[in-house]
N, C-alpha and C positions, 0 to 999 in steps of 0.2 A: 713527876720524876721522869728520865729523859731514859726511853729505853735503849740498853746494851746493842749497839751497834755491831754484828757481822760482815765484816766488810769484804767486802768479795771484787779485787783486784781485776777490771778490766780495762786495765789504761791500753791505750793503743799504740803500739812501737813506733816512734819518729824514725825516717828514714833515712837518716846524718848516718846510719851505722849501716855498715853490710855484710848481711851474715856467712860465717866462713864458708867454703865449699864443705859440703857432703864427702865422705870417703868412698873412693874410687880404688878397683884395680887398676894400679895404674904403674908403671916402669919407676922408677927414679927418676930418669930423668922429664917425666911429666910431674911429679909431683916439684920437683928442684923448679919446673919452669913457672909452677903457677903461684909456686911461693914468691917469686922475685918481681912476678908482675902485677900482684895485690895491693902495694900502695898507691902506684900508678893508678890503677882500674878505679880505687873506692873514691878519687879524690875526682876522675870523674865526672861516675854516676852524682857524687853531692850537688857538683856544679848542675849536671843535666837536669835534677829531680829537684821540685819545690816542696819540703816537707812541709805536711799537715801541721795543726797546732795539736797538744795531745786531749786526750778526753777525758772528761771531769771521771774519774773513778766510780763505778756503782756500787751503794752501799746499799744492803738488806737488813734492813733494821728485827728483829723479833717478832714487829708484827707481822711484816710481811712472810716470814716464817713456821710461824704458832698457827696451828688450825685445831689444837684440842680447846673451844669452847664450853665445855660444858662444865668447867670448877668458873667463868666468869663470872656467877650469876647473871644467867644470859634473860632475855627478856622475850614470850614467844606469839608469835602472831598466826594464826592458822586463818587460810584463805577459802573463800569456799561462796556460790553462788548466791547464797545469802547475808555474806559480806563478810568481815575481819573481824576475829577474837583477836583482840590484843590481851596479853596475860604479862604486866607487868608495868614499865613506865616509859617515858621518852619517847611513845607513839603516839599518833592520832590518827583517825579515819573521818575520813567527808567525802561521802558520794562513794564512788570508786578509787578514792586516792586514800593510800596511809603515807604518812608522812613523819616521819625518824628529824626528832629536835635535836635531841642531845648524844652523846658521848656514849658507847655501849655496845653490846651483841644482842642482835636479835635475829631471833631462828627462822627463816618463814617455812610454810609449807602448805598444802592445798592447791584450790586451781582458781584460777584471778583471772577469768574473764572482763577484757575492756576495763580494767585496773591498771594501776600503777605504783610504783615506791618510788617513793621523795625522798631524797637526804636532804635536809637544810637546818644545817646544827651549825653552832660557833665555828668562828675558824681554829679553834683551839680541840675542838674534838677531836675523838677518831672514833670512828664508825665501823663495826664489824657485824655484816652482814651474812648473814649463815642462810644457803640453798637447802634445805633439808626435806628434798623432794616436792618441789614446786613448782608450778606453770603460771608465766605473770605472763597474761599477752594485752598489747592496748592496741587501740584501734585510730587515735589521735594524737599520739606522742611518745615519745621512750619508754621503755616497760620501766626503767630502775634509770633513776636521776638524781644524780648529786647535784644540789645547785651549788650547796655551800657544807667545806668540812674540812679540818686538817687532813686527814687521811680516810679512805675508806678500802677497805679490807673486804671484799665478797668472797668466803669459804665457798668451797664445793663438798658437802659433807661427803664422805668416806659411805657406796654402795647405795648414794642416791644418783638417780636421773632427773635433771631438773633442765626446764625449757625456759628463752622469754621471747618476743618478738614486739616490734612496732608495727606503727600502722602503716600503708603506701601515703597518707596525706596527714599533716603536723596543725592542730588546731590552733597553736601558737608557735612563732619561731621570733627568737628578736631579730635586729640588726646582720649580727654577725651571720645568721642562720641558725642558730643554735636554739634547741639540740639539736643534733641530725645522727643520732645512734639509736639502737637499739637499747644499749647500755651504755649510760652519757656520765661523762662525770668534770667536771669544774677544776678539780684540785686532782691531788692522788690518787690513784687507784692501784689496787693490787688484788691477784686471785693466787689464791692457793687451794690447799685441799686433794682429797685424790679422788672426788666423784665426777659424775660426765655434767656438761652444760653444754646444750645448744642454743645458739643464740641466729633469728633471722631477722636481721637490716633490709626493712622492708621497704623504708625512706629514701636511707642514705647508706652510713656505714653501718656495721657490726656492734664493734665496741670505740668507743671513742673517750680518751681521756686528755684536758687541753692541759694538763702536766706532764708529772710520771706515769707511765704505766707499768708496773712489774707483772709480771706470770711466775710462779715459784712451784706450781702443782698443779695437779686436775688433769681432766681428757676436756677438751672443748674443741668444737664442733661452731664455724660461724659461714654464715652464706650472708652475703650485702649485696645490693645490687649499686653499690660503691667500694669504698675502702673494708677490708673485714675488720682490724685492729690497727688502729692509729693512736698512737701518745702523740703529744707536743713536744717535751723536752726529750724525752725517752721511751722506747719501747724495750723492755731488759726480761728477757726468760733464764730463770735458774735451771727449770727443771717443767716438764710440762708433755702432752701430749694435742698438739693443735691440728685442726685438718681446715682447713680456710679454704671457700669458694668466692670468689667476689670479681664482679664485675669490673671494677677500679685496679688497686691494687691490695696485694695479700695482706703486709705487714709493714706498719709506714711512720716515721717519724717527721714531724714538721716545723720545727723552729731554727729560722732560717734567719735571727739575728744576733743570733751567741754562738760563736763557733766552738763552745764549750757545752752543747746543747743539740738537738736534734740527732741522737745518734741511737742505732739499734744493735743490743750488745747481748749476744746469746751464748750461755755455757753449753747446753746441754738441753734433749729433748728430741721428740718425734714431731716431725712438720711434713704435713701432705700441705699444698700452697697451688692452686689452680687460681691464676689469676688474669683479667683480662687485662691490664695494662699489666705495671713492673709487679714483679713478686715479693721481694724486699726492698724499700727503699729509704733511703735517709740523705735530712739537708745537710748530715756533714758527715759520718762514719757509720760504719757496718763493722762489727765484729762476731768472728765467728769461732770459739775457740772448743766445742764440739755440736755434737747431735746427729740427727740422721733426715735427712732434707729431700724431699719431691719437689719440687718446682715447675711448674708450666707456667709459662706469663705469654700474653698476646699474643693466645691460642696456639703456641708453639712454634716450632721452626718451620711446619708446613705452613702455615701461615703467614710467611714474611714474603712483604712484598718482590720482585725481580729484582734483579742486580743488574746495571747495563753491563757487558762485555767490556773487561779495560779494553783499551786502545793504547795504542804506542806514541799518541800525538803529543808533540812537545821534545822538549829536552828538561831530560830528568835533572833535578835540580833546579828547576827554576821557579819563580812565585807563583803560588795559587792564587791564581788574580780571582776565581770565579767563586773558592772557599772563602775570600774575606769579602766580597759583593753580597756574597750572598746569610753571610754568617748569621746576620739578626734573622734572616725568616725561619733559616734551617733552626734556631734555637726554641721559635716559639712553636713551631709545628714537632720538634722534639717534646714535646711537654705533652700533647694533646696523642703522639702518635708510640709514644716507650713503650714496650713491649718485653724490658730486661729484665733478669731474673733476680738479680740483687743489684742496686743501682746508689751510689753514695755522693754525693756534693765533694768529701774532702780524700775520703783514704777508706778503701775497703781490707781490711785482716782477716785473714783466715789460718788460723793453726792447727785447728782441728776437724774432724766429724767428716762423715760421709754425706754429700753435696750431687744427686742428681738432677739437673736442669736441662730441661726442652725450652727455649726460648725462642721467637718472632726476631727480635733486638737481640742487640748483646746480652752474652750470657751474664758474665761481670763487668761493672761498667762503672770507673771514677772517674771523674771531674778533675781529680788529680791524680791519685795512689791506688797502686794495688799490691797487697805482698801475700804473698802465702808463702808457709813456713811450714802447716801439716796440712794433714786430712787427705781424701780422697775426692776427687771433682768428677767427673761425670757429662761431659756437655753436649750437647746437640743445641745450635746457632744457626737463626736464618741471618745472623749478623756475623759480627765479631764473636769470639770464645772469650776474650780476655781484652781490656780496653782502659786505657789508663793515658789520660792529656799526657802527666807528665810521666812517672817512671813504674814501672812494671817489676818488678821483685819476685824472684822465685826462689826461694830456700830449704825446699823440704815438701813431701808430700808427693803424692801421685796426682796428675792431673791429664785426665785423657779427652780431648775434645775432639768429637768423631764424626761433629759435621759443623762450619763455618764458614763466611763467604772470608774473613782473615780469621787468622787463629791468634796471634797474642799480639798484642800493639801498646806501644808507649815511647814516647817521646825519647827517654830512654830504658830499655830491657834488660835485665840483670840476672843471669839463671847461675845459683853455685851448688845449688844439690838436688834432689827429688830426682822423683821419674816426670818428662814433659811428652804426649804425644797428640801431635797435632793432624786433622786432616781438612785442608781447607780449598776451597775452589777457585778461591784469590792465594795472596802471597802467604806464605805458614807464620811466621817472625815477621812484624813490621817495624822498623820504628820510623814513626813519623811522620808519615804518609806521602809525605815530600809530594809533588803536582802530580801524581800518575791519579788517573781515571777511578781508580779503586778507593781511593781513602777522599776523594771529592764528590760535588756535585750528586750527591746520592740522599736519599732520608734520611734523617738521624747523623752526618757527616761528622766526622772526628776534628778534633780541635786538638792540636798539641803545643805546648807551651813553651819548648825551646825552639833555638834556632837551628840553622844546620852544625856548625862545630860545636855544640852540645849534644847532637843527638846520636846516641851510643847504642850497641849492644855488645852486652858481656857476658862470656860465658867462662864461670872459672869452675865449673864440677857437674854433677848431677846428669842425668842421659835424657837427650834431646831426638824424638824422631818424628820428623816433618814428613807429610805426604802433601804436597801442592799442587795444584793448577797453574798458580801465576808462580812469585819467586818463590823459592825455598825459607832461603834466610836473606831480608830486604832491609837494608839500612840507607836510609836520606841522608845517613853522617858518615859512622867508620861501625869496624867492627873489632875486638881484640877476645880473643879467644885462647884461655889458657890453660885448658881443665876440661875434665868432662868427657864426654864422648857422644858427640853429634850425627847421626843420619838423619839423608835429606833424600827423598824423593822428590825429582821436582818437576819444572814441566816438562811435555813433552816436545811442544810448542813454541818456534823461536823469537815469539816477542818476550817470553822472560827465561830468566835464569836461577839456577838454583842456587847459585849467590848471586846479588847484588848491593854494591855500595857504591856509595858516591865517593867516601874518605881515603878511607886506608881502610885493610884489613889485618891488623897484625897477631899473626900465627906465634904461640910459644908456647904449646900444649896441649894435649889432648887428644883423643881419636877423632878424625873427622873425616867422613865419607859423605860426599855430595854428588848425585848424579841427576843430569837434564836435558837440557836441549844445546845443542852449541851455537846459534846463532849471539846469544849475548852472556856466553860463557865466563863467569871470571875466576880468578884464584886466590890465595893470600898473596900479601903484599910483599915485595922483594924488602922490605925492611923486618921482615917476621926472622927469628930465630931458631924454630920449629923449621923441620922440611915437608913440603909438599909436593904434590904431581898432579898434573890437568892432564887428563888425557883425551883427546878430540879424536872421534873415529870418522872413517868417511861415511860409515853410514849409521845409522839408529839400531840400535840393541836391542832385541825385543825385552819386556818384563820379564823377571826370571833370572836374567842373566847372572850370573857370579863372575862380578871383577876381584881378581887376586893380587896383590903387592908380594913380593918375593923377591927376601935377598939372595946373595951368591951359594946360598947353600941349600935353598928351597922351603927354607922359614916363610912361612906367610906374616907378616909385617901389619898389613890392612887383608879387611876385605870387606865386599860389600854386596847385597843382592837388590839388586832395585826392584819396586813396585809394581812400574811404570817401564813404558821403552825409552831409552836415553842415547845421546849421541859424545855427550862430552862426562866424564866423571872426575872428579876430587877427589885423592886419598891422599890425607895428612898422618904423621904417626911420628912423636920423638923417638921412637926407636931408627926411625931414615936420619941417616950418617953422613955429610959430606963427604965425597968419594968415594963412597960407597957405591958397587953393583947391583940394579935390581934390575928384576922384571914385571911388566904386567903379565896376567894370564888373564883369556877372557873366555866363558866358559868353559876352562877346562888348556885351554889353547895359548904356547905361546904370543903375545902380542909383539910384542917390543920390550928390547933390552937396553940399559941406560947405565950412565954413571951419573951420578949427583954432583951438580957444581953453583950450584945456586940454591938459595932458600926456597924458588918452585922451579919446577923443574918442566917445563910444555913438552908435550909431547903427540905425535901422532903416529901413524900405523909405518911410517917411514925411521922417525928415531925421534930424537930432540928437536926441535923447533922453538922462533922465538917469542916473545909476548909484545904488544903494542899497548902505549895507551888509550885512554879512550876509547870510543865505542858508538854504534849505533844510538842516538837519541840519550846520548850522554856524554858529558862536563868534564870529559877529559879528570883531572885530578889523580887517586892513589888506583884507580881502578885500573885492572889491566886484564886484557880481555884476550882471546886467542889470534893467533896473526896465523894464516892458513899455510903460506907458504912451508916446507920443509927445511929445516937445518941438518949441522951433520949427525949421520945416526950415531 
């Protein structure tokens, strides 16, 4: 009889859809602008973004749920230096091995020096195995081996402490390698229960299962001096409390020919994950929809190798002749050298749970996708914070990355709610990486999968604050921003700027104050509907400073305090009116006074001035950068 299936809903969202903005304080006429520019923006990001395929739903069947054994007529085996009491049936002992035939519960408990447990029952069984304060250590092979079983079920009874460990050397291994766990299993496996298990992968990995592997309960405790928990098809925690050391990686899924397969999908639970390569990884998704997450993978962020200094060389926009040369070595020394903290083949999710991560490598890092929708992130990156080939999705949630060499990147970027705060030593927002020094020729190098008129960022909600070195907000395509409310800290330094795009940048809502350097200053695009103002000083601002927007009547409009010291600033606001009177104030002090007759408005310490296109070590195109001379005040 086929047990009662609980199914527990962890499909993975396709990215065909994009999630509404977040509510904002915001005027009317910002909320009128972002309404009218949504069908535009979502059709796109679809084009920009290659959605994943979705993921086979996880289903928790009763066994993996049930840990009260003791109405099963359970079967008990007690361990002990003089060898095994077996009290029941479906066991056998030889030498130092017991060895479970058939179909059943059986309890272990005692201490199993240089022993072992076998499963090799029908493929039609299922096997429940019950921890009931027991120490199995072998010294030549896996402590607990399923060769062969439908399922197998390892309880953690409820106020036991129970240990296992392998040996450093495997007196038999086949082909494959296998086993190479501490706790190895064939077919299914799953732990529940709420006692502790520590498990030491003295070999290889941890726990190793070349199917499912479920977690639904218990405290465990695993150290490898490889992978700590690895499934094949899946790795799926309900519920659980894990603390993983390992050498390899933390928590890893490995079937890399079903794209319906290899994915690690967690509800809920406590994770400490010290890991010397990636800390979660999977060949096709990662889901995260709660729990409460420690992360260090590849010894952390002090640990990531130098970064060269970008350089200005080239013209922006042009082909990365050196990222496609070089593409096959950087992929394979990618493999041997990841260091990320949750790392996915297809599409990484995250809607829930609190997410601390110290990371070498990227903190987040798909192949293709990344969305977050909840939770709380926490990041410190000797890499990237956030990395995604094709499109990067932000819908919800707090996510603060407080040290990065880039801070979010994706072919195309899509922020409509949450808090995003970035601090990075390259550009804050990238998309694309387009030829600049920073997204190439480096370890680990990003790969993104559109071209330049696909490659987007959008910002229709939620509140954006970049602190940069290189550009602030860096787009290889365009940028359209209609929502939301963005500060940018940017450099100070005039090889970049606190915006740059190669496209267009079309303004039609939102708060946006961006302040940097003014050697490659740019603005929104004279096609934006939204009004803006650049304002270019003669000289550098120190950090601290308060730039103020002020209409005719002393309203402050914008404002904004930079970080950093800046020379040229950006203040967007739909409340700015054609023909409308305003002023800057800058510390306190009138600047210059204006009236609005364009969608941006240039300006310098003299009055209005005009914009040129093109620019230093860039493609001409929608970019419009500051032209020094003065116009009339």
């Amino acid at each position: 009889m086929k047990n009662k299936h609980v199914k527990q809903i962890v499909m993975l969202a396709l990215l065909s859809a994009v999630a509404l903005p977040a509510c904002q304080s915001l005027t009317p006429a910002q909320t009128a602008a972002s309404t009218e520019s949504a069908a535009s923006q979502t059709g796109a990001v679809a084009a920009a973004a290659t959605a994943p395929a979705a993921v086979t739903p996880v289903e928790y069947s009763d066994n993996d749920l049930y840990s009260d054994w003791k109405s099963a007529n359970p079967n008990y085996i007690e361990l002990s230096a003089k060898g095994a009491s077996i009290k029941g049936t479906g066991a056998e002992v030889k030498d130092r091995t017991v060895t479970i035939t058939a179909g059943g519960t059986y309890v272990l408990s005692g201490v199993w020096e240089q022993g072992q447990i076998v499963v090799n029952a029908s493929k039609e069984d299922k096997v429940r195995i019950v921890l009931n304060g027991v120490q199995i250590h072998s010294k030549t092979s896996s402590a607990i081996q399923v060769m062969q079983a439908d399922k197998t079920v390892i309880t953690v009874q409820e106020g036991t402490a129970n240990a296992v460990s392998d040996g450093t050397q495997y007196a038999a291994v086949d082909d494959s390698g296998e086993p190479n766990a501490a706790i190895f299993s064939k077919d299914d496996l799953t732990f529940n229960g709420s006692g502790t298990l520590t498990v030491q992968g003295n070999y290889n990995n941890g726990i190793t299962s070349k199917d499912d592997l479920k977690i639904t309960g218990g405290t465990i405790k695993v150290t490898a001096v490889d992978d700590g928990v690895q499934g094949k098809d899946l790795v799926a925690v309900k519920e659980g409390t894990l603390t993983i050391e390992a050498a390899g990686d933390g928590i890893k899924a490995t079937n890399d020919t079903d794209a319906s397969k290899g994915f690690v999908s967690i509800e809920t639970g406590t994770f400490s994950i010290q890991a010397g390569k990636d800390g979660i990884q999977a060949e096709t998704a990662v889901q995260v929809n709660g729990g409460t997450f420690t992360i260090s993978s590849g010894g952390g962020s002090a640990n990531a190798p130098a970064k060269a200094k970008e350089e200005m060389g080239g013209m922006r926009g042009a082909p990365a002749a050196a990222a496609s040369t070089s593409a096959g070595t950087t992929a394979a020394a990618e493999e041997t050298e990841s260091g990320k903290a949750i790392k996915a083949g297809s599409l990484i999710s995250i809607a829930g749970g609190t997410i601390q991560i110290d990371s070498a490598d990227d903190a987040v890092h798909s192949n293709n996708s990344v969305t977050i929708a909840g939770g709380e992130l926490s990041i410190t990156s000797g890499d990237d914070g956030i990395h995604a080939d094709a499109s990067t999705v932000i819908s919800g949630g707090k996510t603060v990355i407080t040290k990065s060499y880039e801070g979010i990147e994706g072919s195309a970027v899509t922020i409509s709610g949450g808090e995003t705060q970035v601090t990075a030593s390259d550009d804050g927002i990238n998309v694309a990486g387009g030829a600049d020094g920073s997204a190439t020729n480096r370890p680990g190098q990003n790969s993104f999968s559109s071209t330049s008129s696909g490659n987007l960022l959008t910002i229709t909600g939620g509140t954006v604050r970049v602190d940069s070195a290189g550009d602030g907000l860096d787009a290889n395509g365009s940028i359209q921003m209609s929502g939301g409310t963005v500060y940018v800290s940017g450099p100070s330094a005039n090889g970049n700027g606190a915006l740059d795009y190669d496209g267009s940048f079309n303004y039609t809502g939102g708060l946006l104050a961006a302040a940097g350097s003014s050697g490659m200053a740019q603005a929104p695009s004279d096609q934006s509907t939204a009004y803006s103002t650049l304002m270019t000083y003669s000289q550098a601002q120190p950090a601290g400073t308060v730039v103020e927007l002020k209409d005719k009547d002393g309203k402050v409009v914008a404002s904004f305090t930079s970080e950093k010291s800046f020379q040229a600033i950006v203040l967007g606001s739909p409340d700015l009116q054609k023909d409308g009177t305003y002023a800057i104030y800058t510390g306190g002090a009138k600047t210059v006074e204006f009236t609005i007759a364009n969608p941006t408005t240039w300006l310098n310490e003299s009055g209005v001035t005009t914009a040129r296109a093109g620019g230093p070590g860039r493609m001409g195109g929608g970019g419009s950068r500051v032209r020094p001379e003065a116009g009339t005040p």
